[in-house]
Backbone atoms as SQL, in Angstrom:
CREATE TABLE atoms (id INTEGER PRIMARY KEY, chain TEXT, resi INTEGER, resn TEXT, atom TEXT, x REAL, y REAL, z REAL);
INSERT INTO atoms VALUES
  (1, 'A', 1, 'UNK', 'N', 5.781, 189.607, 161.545),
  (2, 'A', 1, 'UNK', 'CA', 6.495, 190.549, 160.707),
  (3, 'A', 1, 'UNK', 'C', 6.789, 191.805, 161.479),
  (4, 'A', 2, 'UNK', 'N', 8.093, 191.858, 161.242),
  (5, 'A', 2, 'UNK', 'CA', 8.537, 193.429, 161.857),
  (6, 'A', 2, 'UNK', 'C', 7.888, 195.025, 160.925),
  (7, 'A', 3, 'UNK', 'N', 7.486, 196.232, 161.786),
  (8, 'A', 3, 'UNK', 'CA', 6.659, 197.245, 160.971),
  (9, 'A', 3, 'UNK', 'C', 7.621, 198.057, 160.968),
  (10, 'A', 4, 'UNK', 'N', 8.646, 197.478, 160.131),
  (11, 'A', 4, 'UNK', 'CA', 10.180, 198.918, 160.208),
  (12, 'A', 4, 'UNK', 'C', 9.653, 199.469, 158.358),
  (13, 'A', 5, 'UNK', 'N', 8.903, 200.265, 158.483),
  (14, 'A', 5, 'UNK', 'CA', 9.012, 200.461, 156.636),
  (15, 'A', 5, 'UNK', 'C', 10.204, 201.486, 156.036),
  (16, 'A', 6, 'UNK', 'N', 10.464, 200.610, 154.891),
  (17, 'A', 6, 'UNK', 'CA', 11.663, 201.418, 153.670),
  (18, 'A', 6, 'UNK', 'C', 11.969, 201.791, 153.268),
  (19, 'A', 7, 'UNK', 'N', 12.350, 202.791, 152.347),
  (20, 'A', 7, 'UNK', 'CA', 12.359, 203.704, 151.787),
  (21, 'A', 7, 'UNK', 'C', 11.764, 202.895, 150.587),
  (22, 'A', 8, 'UNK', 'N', 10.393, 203.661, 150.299),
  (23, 'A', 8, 'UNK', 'CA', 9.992, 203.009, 148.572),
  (24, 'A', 8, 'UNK', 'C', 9.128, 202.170, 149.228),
  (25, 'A', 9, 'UNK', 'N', 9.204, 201.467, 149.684),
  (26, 'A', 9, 'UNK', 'CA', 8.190, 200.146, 150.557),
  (27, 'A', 9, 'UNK', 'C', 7.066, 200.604, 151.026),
  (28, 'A', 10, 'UNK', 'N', 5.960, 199.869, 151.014),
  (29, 'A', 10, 'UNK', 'CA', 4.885, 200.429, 151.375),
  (30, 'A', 10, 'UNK', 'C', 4.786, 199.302, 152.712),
  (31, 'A', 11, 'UNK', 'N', 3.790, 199.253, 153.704),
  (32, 'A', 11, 'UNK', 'CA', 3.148, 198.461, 154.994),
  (33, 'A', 11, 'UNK', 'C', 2.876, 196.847, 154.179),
  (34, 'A', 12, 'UNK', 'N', 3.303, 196.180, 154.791),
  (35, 'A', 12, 'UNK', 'CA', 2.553, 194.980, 154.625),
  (36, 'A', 12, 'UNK', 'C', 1.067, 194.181, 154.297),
  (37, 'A', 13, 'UNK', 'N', 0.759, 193.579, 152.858),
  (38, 'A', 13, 'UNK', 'CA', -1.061, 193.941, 153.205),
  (39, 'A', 13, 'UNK', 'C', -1.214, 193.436, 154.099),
  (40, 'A', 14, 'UNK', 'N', -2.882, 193.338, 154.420),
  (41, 'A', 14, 'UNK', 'CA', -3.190, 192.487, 155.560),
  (42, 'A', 14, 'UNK', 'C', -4.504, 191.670, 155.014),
  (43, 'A', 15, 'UNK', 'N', -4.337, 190.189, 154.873),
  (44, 'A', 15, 'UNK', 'CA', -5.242, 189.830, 154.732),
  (45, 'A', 15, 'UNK', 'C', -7.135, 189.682, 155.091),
  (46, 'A', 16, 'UNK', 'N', -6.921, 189.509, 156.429),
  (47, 'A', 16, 'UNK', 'CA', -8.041, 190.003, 157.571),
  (48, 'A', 16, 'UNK', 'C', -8.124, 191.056, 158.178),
  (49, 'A', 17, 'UNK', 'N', -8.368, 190.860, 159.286),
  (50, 'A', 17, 'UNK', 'CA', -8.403, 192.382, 160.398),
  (51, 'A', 17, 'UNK', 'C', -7.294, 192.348, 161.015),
  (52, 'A', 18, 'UNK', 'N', -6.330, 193.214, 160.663),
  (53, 'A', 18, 'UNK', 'CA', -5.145, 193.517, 160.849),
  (54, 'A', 18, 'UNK', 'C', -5.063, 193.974, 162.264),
  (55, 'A', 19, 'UNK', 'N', -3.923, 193.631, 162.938),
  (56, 'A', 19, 'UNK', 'CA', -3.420, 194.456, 164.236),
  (57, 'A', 19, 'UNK', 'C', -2.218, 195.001, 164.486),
  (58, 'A', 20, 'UNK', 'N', -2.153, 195.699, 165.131),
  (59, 'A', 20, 'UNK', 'CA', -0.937, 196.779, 165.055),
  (60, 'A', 20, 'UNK', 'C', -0.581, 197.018, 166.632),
  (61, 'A', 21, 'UNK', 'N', 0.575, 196.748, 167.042),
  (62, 'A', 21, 'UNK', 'CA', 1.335, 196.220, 167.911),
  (63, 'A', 21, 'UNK', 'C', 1.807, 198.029, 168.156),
  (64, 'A', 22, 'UNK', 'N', 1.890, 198.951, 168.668),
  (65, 'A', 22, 'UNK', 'CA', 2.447, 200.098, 169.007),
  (66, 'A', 22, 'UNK', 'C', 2.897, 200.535, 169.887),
  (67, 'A', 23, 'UNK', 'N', 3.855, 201.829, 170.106),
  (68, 'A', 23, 'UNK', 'CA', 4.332, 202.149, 171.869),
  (69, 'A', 23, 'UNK', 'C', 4.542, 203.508, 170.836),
  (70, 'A', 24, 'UNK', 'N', 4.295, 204.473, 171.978),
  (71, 'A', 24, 'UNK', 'CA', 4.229, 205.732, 172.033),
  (72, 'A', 24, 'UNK', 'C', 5.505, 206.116, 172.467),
  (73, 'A', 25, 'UNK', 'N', 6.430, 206.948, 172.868),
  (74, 'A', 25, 'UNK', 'CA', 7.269, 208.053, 173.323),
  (75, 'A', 25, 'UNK', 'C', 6.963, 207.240, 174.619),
  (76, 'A', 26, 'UNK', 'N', 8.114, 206.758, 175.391),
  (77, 'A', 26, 'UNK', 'CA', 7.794, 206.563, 176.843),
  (78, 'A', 26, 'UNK', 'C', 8.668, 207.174, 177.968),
  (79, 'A', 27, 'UNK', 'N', 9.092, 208.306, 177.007),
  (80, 'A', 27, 'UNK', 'CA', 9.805, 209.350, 178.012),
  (81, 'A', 27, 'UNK', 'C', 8.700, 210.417, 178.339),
  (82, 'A', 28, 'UNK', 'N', 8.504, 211.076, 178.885),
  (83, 'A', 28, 'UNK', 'CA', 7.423, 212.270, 179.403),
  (84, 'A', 28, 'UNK', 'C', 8.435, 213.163, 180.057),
  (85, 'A', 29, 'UNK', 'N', 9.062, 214.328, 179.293),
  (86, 'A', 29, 'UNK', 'CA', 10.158, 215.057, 179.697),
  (87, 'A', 29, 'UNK', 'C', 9.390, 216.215, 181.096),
  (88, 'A', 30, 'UNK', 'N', 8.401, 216.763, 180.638),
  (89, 'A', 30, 'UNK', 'CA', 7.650, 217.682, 181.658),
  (90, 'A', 30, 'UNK', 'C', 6.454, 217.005, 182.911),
  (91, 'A', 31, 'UNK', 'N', 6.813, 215.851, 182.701),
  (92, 'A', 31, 'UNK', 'CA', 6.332, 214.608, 184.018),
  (93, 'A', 31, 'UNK', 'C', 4.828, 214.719, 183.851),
  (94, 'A', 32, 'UNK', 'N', 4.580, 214.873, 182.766),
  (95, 'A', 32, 'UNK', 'CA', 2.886, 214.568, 182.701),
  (96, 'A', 32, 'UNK', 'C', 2.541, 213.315, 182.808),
  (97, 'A', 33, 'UNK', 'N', 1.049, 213.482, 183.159),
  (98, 'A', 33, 'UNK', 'CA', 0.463, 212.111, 183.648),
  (99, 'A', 33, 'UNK', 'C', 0.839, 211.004, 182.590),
  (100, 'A', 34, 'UNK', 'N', 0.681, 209.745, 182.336),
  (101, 'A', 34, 'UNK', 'CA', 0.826, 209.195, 181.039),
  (102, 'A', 34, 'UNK', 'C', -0.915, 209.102, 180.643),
  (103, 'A', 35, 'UNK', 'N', -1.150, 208.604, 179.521),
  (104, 'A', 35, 'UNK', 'CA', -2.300, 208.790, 178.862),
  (105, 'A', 35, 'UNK', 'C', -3.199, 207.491, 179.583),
  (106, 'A', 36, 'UNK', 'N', -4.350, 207.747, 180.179),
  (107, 'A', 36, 'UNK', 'CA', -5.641, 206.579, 180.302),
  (108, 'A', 36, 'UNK', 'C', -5.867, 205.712, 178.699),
  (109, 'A', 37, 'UNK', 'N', -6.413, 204.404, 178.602),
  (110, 'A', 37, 'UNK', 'CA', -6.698, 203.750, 178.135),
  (111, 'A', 37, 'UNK', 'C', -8.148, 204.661, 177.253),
  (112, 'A', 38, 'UNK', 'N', -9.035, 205.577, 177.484),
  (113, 'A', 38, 'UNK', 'CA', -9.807, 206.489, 177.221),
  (114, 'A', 38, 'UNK', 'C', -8.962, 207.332, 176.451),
  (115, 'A', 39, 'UNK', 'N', -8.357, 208.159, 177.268),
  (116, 'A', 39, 'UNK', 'CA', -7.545, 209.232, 176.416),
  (117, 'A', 39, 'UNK', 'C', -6.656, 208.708, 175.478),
  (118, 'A', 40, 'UNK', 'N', -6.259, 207.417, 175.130),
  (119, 'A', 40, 'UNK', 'CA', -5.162, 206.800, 174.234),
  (120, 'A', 40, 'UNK', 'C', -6.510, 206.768, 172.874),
  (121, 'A', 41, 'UNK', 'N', -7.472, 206.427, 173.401),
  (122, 'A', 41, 'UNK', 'CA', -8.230, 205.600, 171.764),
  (123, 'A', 41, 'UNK', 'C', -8.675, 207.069, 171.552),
  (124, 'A', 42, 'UNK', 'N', -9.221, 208.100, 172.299),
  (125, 'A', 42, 'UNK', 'CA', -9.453, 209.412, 171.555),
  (126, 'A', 42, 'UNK', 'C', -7.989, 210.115, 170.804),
  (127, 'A', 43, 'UNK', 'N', -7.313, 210.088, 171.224),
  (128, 'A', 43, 'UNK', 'CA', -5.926, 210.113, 170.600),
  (129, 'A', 43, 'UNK', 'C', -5.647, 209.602, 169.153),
  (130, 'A', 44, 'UNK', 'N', -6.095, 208.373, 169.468),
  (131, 'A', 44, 'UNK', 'CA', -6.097, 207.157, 167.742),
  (132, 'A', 44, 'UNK', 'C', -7.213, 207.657, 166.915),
  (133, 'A', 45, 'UNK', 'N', -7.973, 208.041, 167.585),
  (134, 'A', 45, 'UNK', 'CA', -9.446, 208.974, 166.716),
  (135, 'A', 45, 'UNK', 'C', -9.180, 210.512, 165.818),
  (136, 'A', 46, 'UNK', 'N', -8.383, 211.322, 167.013),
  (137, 'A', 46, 'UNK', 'CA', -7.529, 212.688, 166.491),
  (138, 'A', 46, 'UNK', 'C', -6.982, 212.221, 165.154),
  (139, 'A', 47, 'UNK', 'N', -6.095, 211.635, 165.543),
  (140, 'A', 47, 'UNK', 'CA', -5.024, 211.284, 164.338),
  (141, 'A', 47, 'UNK', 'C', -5.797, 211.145, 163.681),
  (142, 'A', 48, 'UNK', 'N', -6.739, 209.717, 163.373),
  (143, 'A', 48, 'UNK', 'CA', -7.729, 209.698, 161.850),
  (144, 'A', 48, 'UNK', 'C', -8.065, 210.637, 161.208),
  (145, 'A', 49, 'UNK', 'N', -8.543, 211.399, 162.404),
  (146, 'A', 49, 'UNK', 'CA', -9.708, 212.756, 161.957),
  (147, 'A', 49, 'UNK', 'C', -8.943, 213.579, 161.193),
  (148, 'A', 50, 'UNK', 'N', -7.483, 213.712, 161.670),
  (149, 'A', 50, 'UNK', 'CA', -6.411, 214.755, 161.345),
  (150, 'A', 50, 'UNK', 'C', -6.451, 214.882, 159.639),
  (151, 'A', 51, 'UNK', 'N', -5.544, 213.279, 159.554),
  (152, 'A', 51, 'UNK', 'CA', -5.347, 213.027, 158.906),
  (153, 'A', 51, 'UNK', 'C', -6.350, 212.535, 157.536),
  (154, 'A', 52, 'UNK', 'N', -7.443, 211.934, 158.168),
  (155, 'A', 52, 'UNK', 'CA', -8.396, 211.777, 156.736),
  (156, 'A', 52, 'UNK', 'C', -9.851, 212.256, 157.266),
  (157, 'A', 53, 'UNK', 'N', -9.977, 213.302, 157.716),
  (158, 'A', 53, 'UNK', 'CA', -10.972, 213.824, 158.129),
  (159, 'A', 53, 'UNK', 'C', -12.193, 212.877, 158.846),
  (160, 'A', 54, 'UNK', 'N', -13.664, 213.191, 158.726),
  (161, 'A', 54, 'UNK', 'CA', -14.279, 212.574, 159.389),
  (162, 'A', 54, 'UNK', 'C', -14.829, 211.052, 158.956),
  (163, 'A', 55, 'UNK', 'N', -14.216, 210.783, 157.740),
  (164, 'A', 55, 'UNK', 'CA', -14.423, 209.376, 157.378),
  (165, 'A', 55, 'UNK', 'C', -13.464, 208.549, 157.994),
  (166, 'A', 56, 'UNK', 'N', -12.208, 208.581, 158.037),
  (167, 'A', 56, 'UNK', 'CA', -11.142, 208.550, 158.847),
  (168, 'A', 56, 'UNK', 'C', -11.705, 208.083, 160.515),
  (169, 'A', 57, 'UNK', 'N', -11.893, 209.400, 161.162),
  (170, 'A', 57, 'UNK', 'CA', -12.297, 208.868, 161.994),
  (171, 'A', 57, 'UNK', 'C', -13.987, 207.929, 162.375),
  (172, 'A', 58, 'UNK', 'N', -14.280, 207.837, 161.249),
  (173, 'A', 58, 'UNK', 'CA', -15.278, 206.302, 161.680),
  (174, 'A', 58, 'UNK', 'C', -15.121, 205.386, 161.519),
  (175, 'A', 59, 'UNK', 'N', -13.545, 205.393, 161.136),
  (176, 'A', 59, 'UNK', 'CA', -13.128, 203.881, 161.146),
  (177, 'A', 59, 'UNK', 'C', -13.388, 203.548, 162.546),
  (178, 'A', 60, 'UNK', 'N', -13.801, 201.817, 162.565),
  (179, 'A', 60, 'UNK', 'CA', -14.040, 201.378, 163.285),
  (180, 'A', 60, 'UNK', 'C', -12.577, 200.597, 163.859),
  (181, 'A', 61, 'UNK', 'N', -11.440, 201.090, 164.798),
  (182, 'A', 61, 'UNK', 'CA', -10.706, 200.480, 165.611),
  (183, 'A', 61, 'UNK', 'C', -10.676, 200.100, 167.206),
  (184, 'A', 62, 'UNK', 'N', -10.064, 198.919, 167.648),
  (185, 'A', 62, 'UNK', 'CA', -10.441, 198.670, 168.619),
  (186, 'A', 62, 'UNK', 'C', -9.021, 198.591, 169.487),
  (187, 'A', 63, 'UNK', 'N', -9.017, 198.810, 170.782),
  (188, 'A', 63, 'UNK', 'CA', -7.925, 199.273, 171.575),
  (189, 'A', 63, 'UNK', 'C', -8.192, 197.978, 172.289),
  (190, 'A', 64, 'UNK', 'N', -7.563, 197.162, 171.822),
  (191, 'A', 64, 'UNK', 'CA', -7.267, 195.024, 172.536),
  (192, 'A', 64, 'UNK', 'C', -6.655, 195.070, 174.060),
  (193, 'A', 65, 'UNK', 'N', -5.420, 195.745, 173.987),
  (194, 'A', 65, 'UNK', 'CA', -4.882, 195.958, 175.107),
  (195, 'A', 65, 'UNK', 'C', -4.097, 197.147, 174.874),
  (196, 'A', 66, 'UNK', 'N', -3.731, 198.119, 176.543),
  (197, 'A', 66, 'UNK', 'CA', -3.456, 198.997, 176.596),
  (198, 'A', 66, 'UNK', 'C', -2.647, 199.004, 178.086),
  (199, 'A', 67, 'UNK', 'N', -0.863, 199.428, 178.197),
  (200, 'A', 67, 'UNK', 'CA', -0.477, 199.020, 179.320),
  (201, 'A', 67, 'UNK', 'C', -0.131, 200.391, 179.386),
  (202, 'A', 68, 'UNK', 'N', -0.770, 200.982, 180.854),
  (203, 'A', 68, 'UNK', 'CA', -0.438, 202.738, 180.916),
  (204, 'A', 68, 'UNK', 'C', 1.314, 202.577, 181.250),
  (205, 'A', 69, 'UNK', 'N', 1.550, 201.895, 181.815),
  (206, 'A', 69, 'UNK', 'CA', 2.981, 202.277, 182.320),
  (207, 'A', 69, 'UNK', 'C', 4.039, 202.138, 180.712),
  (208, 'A', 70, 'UNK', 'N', 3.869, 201.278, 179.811),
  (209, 'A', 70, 'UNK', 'CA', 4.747, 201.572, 178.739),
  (210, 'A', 70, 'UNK', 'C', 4.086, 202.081, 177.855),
  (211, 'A', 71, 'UNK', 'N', 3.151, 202.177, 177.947),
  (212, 'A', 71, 'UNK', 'CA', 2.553, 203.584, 176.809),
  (213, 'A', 71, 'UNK', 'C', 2.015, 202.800, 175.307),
  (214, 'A', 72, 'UNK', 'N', 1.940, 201.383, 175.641),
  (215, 'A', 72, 'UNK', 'CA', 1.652, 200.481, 174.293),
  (216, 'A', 72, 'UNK', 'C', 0.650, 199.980, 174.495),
  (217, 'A', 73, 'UNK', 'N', -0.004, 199.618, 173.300),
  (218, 'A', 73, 'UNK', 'CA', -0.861, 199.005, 172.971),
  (219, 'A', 73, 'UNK', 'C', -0.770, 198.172, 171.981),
  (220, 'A', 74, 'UNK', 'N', -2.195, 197.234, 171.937),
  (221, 'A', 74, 'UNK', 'CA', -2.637, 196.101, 170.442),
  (222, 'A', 74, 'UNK', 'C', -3.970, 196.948, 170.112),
  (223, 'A', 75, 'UNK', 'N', -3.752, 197.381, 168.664),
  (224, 'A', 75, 'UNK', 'CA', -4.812, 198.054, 167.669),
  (225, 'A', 75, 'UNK', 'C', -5.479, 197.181, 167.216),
  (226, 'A', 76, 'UNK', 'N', -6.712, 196.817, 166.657),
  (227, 'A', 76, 'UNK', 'CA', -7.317, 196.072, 165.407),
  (228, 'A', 76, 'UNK', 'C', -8.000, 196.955, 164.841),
  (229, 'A', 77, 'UNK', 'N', -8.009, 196.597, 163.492),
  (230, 'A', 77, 'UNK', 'CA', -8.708, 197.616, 162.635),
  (231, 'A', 77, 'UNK', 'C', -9.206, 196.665, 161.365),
  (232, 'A', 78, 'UNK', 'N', -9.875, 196.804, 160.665),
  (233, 'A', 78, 'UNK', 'CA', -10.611, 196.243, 159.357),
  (234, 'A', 78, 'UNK', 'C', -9.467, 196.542, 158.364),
  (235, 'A', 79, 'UNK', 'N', -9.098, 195.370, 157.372),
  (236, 'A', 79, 'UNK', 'CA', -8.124, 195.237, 156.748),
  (237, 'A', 79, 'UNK', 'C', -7.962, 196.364, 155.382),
  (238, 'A', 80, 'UNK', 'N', -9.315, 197.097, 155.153),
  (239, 'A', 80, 'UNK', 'CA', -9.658, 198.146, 154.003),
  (240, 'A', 80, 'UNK', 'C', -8.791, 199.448, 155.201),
  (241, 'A', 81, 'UNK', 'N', -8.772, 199.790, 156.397),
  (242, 'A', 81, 'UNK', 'CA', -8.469, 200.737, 157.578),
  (243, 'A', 81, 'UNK', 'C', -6.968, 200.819, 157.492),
  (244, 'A', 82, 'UNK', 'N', -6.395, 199.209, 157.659),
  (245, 'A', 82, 'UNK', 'CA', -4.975, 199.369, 157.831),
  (246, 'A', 82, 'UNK', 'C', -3.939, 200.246, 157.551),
  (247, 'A', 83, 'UNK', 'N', -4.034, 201.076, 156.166),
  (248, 'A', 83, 'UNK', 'CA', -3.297, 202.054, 155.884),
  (249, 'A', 83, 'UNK', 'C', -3.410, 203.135, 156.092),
  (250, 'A', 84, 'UNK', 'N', -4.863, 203.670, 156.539),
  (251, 'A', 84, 'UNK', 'CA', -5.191, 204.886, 157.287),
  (252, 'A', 84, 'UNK', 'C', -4.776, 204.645, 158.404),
  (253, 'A', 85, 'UNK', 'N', -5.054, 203.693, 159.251),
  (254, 'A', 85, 'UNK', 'CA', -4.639, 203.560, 160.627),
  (255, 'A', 85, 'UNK', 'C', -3.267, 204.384, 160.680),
  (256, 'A', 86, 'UNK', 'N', -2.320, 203.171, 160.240),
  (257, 'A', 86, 'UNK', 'CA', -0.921, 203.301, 159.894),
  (258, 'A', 86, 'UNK', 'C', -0.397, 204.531, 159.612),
  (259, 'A', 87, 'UNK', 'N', -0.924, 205.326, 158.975),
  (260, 'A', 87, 'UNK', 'CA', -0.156, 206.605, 158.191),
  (261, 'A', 87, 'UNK', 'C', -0.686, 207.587, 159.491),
  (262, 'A', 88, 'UNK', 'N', -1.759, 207.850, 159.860),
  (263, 'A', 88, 'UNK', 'CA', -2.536, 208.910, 160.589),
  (264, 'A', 88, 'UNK', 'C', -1.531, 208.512, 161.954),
  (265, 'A', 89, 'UNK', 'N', -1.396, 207.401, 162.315),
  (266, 'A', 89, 'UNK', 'CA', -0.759, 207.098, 164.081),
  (267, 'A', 89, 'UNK', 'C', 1.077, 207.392, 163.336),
  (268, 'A', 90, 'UNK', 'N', 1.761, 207.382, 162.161),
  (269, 'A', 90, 'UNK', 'CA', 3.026, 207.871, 162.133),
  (270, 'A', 90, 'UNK', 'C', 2.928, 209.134, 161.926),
  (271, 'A', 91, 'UNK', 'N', 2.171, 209.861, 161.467),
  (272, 'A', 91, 'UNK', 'CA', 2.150, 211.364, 161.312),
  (273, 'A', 91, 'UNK', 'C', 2.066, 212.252, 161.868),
  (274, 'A', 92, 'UNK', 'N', 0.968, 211.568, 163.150),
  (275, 'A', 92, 'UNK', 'CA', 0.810, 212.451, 164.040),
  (276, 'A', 92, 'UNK', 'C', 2.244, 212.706, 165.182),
  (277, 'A', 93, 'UNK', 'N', 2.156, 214.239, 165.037),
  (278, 'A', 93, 'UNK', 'CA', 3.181, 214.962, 165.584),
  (279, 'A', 93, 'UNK', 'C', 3.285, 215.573, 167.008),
  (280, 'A', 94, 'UNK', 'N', 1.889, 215.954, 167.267),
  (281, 'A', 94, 'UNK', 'CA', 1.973, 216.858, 168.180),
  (282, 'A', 94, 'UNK', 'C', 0.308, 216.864, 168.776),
  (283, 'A', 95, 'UNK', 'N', 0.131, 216.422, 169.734),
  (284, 'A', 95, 'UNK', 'CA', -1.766, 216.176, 170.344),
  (285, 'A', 95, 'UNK', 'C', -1.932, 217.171, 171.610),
  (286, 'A', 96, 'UNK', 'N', -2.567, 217.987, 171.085),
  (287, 'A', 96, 'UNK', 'CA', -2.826, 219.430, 172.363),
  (288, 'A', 96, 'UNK', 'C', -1.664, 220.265, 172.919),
  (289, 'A', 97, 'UNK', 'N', -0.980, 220.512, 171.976),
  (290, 'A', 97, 'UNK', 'CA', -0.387, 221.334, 171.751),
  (291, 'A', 97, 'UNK', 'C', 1.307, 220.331, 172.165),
  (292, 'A', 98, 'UNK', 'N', 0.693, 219.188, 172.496),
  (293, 'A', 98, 'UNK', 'CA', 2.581, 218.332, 172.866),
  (294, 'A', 98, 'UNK', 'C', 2.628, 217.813, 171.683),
  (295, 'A', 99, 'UNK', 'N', 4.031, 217.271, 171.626),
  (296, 'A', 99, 'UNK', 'CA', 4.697, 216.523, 170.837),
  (297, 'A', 99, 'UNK', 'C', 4.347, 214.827, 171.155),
  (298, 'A', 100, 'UNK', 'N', 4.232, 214.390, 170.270),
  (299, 'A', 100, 'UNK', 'CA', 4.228, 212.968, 170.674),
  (300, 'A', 100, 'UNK', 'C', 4.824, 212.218, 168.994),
  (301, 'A', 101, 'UNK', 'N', 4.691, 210.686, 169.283),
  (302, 'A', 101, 'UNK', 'CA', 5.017, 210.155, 168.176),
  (303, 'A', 101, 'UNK', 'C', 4.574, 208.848, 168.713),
  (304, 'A', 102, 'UNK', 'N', 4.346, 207.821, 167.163),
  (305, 'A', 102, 'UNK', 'CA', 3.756, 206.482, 167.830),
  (306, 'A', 102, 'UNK', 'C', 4.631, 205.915, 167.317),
  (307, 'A', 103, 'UNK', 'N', 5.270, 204.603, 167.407),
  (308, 'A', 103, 'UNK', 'CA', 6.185, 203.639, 167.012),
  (309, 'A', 103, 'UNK', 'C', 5.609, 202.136, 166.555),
  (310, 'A', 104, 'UNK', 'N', 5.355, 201.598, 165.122),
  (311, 'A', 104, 'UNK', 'CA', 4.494, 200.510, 164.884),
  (312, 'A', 104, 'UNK', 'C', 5.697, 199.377, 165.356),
  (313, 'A', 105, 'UNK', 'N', 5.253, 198.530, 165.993),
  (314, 'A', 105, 'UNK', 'CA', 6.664, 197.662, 166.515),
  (315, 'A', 105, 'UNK', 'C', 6.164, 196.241, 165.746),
  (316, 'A', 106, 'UNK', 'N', 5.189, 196.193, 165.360),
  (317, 'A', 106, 'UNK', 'CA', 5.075, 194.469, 164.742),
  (318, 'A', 106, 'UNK', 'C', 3.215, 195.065, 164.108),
  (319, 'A', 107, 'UNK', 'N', 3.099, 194.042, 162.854),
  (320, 'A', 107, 'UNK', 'CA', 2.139, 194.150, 162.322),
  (321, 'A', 107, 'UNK', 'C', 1.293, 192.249, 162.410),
  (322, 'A', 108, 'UNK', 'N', 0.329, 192.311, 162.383),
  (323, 'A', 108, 'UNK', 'CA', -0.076, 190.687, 161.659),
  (324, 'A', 108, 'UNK', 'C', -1.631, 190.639, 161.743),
  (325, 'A', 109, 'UNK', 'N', -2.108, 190.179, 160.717),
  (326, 'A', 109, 'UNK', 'CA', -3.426, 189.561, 160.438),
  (327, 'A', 109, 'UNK', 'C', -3.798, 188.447, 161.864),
  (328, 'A', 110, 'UNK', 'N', -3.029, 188.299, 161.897),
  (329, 'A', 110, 'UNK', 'CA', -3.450, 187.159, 163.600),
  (330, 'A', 110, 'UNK', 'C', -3.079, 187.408, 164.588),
  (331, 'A', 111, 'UNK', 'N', -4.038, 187.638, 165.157),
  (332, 'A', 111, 'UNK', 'CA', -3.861, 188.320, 166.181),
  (333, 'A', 111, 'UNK', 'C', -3.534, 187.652, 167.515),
  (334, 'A', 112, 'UNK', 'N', -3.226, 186.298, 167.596),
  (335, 'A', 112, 'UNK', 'CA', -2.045, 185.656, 168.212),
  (336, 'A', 112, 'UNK', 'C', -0.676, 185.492, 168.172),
  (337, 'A', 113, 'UNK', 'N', -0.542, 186.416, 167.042),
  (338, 'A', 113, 'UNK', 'CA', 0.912, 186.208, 166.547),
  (339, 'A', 113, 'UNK', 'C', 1.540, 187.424, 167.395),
  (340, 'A', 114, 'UNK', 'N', 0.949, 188.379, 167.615),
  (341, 'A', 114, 'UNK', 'CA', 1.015, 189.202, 168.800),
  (342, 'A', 114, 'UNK', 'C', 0.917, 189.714, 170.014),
  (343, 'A', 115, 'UNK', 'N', 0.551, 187.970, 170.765),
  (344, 'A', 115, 'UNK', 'CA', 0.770, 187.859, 172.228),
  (345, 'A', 115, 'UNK', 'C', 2.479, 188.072, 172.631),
  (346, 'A', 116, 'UNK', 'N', 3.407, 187.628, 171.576),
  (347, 'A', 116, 'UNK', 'CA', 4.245, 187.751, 172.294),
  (348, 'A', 116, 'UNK', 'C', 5.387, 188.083, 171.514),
  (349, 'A', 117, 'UNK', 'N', 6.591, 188.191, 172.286),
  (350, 'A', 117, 'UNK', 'CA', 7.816, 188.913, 171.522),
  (351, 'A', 117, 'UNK', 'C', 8.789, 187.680, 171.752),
  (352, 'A', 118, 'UNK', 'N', 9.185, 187.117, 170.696),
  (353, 'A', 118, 'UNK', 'CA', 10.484, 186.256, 170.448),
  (354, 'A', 118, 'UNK', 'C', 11.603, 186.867, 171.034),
  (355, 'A', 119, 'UNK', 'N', 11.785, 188.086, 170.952),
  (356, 'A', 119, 'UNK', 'CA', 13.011, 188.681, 171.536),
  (357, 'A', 119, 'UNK', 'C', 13.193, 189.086, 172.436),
  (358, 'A', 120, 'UNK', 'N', 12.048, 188.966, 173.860),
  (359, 'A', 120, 'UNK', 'CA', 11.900, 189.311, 175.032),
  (360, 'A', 120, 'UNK', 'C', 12.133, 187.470, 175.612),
  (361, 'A', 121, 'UNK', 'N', 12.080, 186.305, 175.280),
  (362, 'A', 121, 'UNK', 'CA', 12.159, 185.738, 174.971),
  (363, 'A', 121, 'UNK', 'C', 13.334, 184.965, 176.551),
  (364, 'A', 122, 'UNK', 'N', 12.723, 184.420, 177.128),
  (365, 'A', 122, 'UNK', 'CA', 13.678, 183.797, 178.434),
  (366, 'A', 122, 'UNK', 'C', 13.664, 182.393, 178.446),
  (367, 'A', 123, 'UNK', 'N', 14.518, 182.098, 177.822),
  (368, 'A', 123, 'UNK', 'CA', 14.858, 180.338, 178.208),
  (369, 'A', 123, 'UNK', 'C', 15.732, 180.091, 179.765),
  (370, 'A', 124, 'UNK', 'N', 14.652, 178.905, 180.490),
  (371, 'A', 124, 'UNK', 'CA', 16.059, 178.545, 181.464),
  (372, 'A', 124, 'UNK', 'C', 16.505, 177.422, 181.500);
């Protein structure tokens, strides 16, 4: 399932432990470093905290994979989490004083369903 949400539409449930497919801003206009695999999940922690204070951030999420050069990652989170996850990583605006933004690119309870992209997709 694609994570484009609607106007009026809420996120997709998630039956199990949901994962969340994301990419950050992968322009860096003032040539800063891009973010460590460390500094990305304290990042996903901010946001919680931001956003639903310190219960928020004890959600328990896990950073699956993390590719520094495109700035994406695979989230998992506990399926009660999913909508905190979700709302706290679109809201967040701005982390130490920059701007940033996260982009949910695919959602799914299986977390094989997010090895790969149909639309990257090379037949020969």
């Amino acid at each position: 399932r694609r994570a484009a949400p609607r106007a009026g539409r809420e996120p997709p449930p998630a039956a199990r432990e949901p994962a969340l497919r994301s990419a950050s801003r992968r322009e860096l206009p003032d040539g800063a470093a891009r973010p460590s695999a460390a500094l990305f999940k304290q990042l996903v922690v901010t946001a919680l905290r931001e956003l639903h204070g310190e219960v928020g951030a004890a959600l328990p999420v896990d950073v699956l994979t993390y590719e520094e050069k495109t700035m994406s990652a695979i989230l998992r989170v506990i399926s009660s989490g999913f909508v905190k996850l979700w709302s706290a990583l679109t809201l967040l605006g701005f982390y130490q004083n920059r701007r940033c933004a996260f982009r949910v690119l695919q959602t799914s309870p299986f977390l094989l369903a997010l090895s790969g992209n149909s639309r990257e997709l090379v037949l020969d």
